[in-house]
BAGU-390907 format. One record per atom (N, C-alpha, C, CB): residue in one letter; z, y, x. Coordinates in steps of 0.02 Angstrom, whole numbers, padded with zeros to 5 digits, always signed. Glycine has a CB too. Layout:
% BAGU-390907
AZYX;...
% end
This chain:
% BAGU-390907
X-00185-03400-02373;X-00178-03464-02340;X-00242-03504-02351;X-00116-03502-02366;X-00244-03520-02303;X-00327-03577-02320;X-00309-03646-02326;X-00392-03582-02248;X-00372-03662-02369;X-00351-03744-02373;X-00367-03792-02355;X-00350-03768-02411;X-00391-03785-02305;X-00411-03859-02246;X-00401-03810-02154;X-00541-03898-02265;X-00394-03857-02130;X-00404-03825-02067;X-00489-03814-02019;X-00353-03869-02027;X-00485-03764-02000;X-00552-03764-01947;X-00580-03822-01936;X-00540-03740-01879;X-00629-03833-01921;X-00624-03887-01861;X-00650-03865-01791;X-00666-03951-01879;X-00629-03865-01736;X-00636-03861-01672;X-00723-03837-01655;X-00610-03935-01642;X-00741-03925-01699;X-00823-03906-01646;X-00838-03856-01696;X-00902-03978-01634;X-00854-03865-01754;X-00877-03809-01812;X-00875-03719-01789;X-00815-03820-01882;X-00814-03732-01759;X-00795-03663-01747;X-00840-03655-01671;X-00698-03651-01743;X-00834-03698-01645;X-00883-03680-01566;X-00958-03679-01571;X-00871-03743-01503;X-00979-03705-01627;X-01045-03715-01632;X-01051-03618-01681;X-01069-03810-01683;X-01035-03622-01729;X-01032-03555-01769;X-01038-03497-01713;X-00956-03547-01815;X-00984-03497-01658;X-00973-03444-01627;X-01038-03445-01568;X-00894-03445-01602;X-01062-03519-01547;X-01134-03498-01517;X-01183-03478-01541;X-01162-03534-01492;X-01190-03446-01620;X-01247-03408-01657;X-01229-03343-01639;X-01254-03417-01737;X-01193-03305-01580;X-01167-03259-01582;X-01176-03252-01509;X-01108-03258-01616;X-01251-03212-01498;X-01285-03200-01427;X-01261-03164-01397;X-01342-03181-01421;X-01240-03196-01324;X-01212-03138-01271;X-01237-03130-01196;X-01138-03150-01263;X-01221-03084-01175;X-01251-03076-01111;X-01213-03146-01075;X-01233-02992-01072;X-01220-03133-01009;X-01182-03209-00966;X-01165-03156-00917;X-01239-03295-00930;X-01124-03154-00883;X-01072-03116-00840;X-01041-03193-00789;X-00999-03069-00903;X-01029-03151-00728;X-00983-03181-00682;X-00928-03142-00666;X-01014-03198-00625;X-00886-03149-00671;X-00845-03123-00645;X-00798-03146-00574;X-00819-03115-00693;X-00781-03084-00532;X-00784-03106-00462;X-00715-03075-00442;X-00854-03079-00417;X-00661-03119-00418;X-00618-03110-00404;X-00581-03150-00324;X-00598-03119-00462;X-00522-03111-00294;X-00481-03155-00238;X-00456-03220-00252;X-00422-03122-00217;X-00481-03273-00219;X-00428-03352-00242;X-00418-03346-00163;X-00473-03451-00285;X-00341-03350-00155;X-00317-03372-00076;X-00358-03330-00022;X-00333-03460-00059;X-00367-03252-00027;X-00418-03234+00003;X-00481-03245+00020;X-00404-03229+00031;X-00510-03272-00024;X-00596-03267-00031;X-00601-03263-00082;X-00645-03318-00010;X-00683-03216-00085;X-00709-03201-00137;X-00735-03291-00198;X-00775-03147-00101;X-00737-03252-00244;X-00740-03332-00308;X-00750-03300-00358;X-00667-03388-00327;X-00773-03337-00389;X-00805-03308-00486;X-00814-03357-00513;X-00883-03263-00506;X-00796-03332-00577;X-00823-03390-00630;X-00872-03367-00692;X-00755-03425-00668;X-00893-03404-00713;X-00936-03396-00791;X-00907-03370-00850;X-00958-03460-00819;X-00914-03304-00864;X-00884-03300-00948;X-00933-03262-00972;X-00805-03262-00967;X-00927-03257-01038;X-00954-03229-01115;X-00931-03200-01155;X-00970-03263-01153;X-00865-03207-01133;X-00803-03168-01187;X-00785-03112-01146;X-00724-03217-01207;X-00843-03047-01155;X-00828-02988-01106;X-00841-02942-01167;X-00881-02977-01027;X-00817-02899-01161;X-00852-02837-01191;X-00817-02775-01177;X-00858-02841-01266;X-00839-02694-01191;X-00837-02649-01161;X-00773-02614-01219;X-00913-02620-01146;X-00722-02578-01189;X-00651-02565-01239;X-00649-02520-01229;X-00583-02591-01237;X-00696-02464-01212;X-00670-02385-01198;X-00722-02344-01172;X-00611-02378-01143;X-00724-02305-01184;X-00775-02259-01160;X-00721-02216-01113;X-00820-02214-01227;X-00678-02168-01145;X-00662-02107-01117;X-00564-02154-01144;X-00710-02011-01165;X-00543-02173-01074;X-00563-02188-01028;X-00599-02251-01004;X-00526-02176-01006;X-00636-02260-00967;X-00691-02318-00942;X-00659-02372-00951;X-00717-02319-00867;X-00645-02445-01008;X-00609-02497-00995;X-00663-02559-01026;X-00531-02488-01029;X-00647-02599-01004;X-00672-02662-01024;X-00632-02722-01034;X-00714-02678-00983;X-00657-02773-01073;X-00593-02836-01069;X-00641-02893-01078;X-00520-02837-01139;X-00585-02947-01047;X-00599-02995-01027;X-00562-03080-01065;X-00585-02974-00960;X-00586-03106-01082;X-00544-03173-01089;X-00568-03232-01060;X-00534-03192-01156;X-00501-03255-01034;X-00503-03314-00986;X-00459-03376-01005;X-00480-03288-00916;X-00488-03432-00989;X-00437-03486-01043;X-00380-03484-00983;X-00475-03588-01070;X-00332-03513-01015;X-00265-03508-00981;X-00256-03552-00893;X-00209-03544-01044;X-00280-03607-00907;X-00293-03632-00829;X-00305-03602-00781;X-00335-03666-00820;X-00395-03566-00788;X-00408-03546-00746;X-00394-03512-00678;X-00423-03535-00768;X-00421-03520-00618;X-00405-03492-00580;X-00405-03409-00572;X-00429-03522-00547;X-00456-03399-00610;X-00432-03326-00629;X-00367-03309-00654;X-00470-03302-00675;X-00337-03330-00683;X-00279-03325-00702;X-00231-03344-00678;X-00273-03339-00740;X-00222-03380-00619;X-00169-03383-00561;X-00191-03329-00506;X-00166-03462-00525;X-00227-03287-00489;X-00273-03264-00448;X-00272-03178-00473;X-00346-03310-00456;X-00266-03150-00531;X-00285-03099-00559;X-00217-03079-00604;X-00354-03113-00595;X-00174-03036-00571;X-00135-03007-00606;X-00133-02918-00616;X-00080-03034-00581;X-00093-02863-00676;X-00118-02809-00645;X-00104-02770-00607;X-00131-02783-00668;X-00145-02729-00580;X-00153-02702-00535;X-00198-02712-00493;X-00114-02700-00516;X-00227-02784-00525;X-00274-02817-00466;X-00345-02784-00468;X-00285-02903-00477;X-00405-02801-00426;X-00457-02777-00430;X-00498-02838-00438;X-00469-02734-00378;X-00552-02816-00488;X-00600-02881-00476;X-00669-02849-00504;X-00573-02962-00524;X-00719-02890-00496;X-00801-02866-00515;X-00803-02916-00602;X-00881-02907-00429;X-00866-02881-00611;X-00905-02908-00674;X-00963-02898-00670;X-00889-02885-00735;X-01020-02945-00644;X-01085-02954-00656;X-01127-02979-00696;X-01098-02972-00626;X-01145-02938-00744;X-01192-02960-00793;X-01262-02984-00737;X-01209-02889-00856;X-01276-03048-00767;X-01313-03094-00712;X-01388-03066-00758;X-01286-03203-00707;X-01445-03062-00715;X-01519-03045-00733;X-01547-03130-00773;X-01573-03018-00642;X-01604-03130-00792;X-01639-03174-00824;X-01655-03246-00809;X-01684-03149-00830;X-01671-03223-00733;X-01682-03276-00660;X-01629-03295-00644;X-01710-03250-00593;X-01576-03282-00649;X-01470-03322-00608;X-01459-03360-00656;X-01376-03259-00601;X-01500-03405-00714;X-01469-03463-00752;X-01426-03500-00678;X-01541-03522-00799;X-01462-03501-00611;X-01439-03550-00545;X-01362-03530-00556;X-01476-03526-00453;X-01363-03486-00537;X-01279-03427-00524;X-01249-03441-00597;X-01295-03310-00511;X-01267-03469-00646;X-01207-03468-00689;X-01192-03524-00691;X-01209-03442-00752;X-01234-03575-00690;X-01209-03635-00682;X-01168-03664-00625;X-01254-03666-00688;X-01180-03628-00588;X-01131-03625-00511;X-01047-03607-00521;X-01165-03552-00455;X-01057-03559-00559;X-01002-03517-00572;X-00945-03542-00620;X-01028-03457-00597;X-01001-03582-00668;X-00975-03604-00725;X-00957-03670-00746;X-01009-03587-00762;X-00944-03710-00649;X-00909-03762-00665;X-00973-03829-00638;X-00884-03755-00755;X-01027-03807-00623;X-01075-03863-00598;X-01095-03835-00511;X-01156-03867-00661;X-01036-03814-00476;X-01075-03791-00439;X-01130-03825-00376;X-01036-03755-00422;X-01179-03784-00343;X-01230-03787-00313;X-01222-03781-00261;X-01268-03756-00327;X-01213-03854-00205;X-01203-03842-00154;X-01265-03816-00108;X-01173-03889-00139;X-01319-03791-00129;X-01386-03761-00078;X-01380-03703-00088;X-01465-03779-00090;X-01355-03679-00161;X-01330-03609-00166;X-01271-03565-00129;X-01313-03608-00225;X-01300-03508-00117;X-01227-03464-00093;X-01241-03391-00109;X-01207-03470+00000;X-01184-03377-00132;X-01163-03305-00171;X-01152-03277-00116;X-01097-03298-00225;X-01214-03218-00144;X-01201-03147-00094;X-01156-03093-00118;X-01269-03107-00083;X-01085-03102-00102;X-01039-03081-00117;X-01030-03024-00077;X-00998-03123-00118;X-01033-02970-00108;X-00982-02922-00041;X-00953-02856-00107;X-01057-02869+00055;X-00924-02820-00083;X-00886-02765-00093;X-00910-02728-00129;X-00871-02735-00048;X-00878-02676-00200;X-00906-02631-00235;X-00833-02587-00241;X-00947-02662-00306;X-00805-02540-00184;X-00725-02508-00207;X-00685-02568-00176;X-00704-02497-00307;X-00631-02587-00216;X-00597-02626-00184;X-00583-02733-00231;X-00523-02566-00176;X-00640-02709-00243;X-00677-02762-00304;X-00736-02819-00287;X-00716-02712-00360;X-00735-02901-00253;X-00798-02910-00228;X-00860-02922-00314;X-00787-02989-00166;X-00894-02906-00288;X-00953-02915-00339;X-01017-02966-00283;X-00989-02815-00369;X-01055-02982-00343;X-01121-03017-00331;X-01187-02959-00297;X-01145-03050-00414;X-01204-02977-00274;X-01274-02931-00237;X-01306-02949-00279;X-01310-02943-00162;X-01363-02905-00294;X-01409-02947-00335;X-01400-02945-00416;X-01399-03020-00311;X-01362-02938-00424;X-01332-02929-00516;X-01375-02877-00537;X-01239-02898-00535;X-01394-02901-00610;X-01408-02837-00651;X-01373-02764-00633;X-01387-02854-00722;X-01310-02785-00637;X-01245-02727-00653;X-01191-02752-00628;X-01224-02711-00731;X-01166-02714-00594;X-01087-02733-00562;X-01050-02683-00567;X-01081-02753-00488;X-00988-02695-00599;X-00943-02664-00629;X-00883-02672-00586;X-00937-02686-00694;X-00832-02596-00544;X-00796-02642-00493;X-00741-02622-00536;X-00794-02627-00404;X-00666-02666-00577;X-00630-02625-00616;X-00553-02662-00576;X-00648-02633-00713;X-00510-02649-00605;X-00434-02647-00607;X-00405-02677-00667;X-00408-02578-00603;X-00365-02724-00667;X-00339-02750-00725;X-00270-02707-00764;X-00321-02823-00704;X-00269-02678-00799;X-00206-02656-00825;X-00138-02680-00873;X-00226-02617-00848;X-00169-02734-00913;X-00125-02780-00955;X-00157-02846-00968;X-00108-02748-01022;X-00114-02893-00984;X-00126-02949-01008;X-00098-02987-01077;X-00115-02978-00961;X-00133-03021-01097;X-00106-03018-01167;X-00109-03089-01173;X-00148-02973-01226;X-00068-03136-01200;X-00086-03190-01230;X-00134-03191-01297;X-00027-03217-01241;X-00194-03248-01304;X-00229-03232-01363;X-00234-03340-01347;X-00319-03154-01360;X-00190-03372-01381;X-00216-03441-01408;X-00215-03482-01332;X-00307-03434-01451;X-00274-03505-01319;X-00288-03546-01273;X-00298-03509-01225;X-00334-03585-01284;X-00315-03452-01211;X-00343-03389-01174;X-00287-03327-01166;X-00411-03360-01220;X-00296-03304-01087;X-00255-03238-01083;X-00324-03172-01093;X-00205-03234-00992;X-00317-03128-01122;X-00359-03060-01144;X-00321-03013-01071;X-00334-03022-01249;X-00360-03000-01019;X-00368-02944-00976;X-00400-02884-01012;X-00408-02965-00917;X-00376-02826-01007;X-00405-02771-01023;X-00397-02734-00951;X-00374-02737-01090;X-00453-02680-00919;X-00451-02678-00855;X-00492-02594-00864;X-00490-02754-00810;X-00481-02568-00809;X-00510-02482-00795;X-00576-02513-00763;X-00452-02416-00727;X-00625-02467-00767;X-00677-02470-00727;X-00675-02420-00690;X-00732-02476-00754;X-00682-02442-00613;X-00666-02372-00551;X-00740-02373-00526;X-00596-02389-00470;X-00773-02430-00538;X-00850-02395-00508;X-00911-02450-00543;X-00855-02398-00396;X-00970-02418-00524;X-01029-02452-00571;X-01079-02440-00523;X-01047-02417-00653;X-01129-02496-00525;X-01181-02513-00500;X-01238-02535-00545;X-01164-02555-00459;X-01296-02509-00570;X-01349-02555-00610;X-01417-02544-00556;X-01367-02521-00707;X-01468-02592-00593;X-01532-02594-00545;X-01567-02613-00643;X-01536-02678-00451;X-01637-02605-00609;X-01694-02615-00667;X-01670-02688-00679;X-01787-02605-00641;X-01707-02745-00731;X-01706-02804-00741;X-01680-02809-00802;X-01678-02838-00695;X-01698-02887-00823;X-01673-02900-00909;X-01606-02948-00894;X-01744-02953-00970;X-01579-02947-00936;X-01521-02995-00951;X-01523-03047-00958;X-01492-02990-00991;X-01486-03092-00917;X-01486-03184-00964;X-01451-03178-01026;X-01436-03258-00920;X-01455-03216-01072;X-01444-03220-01151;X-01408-03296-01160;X-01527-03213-01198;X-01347-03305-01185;X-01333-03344-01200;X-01328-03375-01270;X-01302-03339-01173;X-01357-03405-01321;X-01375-03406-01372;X-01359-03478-01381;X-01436-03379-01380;X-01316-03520-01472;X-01329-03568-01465;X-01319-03629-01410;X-01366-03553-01476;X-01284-03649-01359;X-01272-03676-01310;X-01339-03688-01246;X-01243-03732-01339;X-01377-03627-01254;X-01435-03635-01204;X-01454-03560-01182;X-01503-03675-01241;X-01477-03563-01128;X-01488-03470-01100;X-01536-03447-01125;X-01503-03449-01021;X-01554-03412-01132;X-01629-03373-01185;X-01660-03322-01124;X-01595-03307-01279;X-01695-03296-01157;X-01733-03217-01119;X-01730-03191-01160;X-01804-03203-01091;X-01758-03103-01151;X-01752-03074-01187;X-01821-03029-01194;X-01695-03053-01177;X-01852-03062-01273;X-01934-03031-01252;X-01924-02978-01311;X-02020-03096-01262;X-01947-02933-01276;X-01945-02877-01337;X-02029-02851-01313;X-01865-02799-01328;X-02041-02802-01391;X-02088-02746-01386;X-02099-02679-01340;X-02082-02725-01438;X-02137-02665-01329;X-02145-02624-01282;X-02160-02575-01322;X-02188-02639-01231;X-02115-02524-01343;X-02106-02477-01384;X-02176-02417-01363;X-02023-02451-01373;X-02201-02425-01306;X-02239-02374-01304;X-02310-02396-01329;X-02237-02346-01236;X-02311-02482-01367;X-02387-02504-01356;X-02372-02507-01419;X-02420-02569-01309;X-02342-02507-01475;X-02319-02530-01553;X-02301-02461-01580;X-02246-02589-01560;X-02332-02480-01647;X-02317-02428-01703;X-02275-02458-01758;X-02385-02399-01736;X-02201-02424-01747;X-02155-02413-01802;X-02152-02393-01863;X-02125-02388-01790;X-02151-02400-01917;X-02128-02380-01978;X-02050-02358-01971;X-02140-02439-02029;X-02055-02300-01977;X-01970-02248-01954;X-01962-02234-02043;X-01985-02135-01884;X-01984-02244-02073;X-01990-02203-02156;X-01942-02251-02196;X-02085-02203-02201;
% end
């Protein structure tokens, strides 16, 4: 048992030292394509292909996405800070998502990676429902990732392994 409680921001600030890609995820609202901003993605399976998802309980994803359903996951490139902020609740009315089809899943054009999957269960987790979902098809292209770090987007500069000498010993 612990002896004080969390506190809220403490815990939100802690958990932004904990860098993640930025993803959209793209689903049916009332028959059109729509996505929103998350961070709370990660990959649950290899053999067989699954991934999961958490979404706070409001969301329209979550009136919108039950299973069986189909929906995309676009890990957004370096350059779409525009597209997440769109996505994620500030949206951009000069902007428009090139949305179309990956299977029976809409995804983003243009994404790093588009993932077209199927939802299979849902789970209550707190404030948030946990989707865990099949992946039925995949799309990647060259490009770096946006980085979400700390409450601000990052890049991602690395070494160019072929110009640097390692110490492997």
């Amino acid at each position: 048992m612990q002896s004080k409680q969390l506190d809220a921001r403490a815990f939100r600030r802690v958990m932004g030292k904990f860098a993640t890609g930025v993803t959209v995820v793209t689903f049916n609202h009332e028959g059109e394509p729509s996505g929103m901003t998350a961070n709370a993605f990660m990959s649950l399976s290899v053999d067989p292909p699954m991934v999961l998802i958490a979404v706070r309980n409001p969301a329209r994803f979550a009136a919108s996405v039950r299973p069986g359903d189909a929906f995309g996951i676009n890990f957004l490139r370096e350059e779409d800070e525009a597209l997440s902020s769109h996505f994620g609740g500030r949206p951009q009315a000069a902007l428009s998502a090139d949305f179309r089809q990956l299977g029976e899943s809409p995804v983003l054009g243009g994404a790093l990676v588009q993932l077209a999957v199927r939802a299979n269960a849902v789970h209550p987790g707190g404030d948030h429902l946990i989707y865990t979902a099949d992946v039925e098809a995949i799309e990647e292209s060259d490009g770096r990732p946006l980085l979400f770090f700390s409450g601000a987007y990052k890049q991602l500069h690395a070494l160019d392994p072929s110009t640097c000498w390692f110490d492997r010993g």
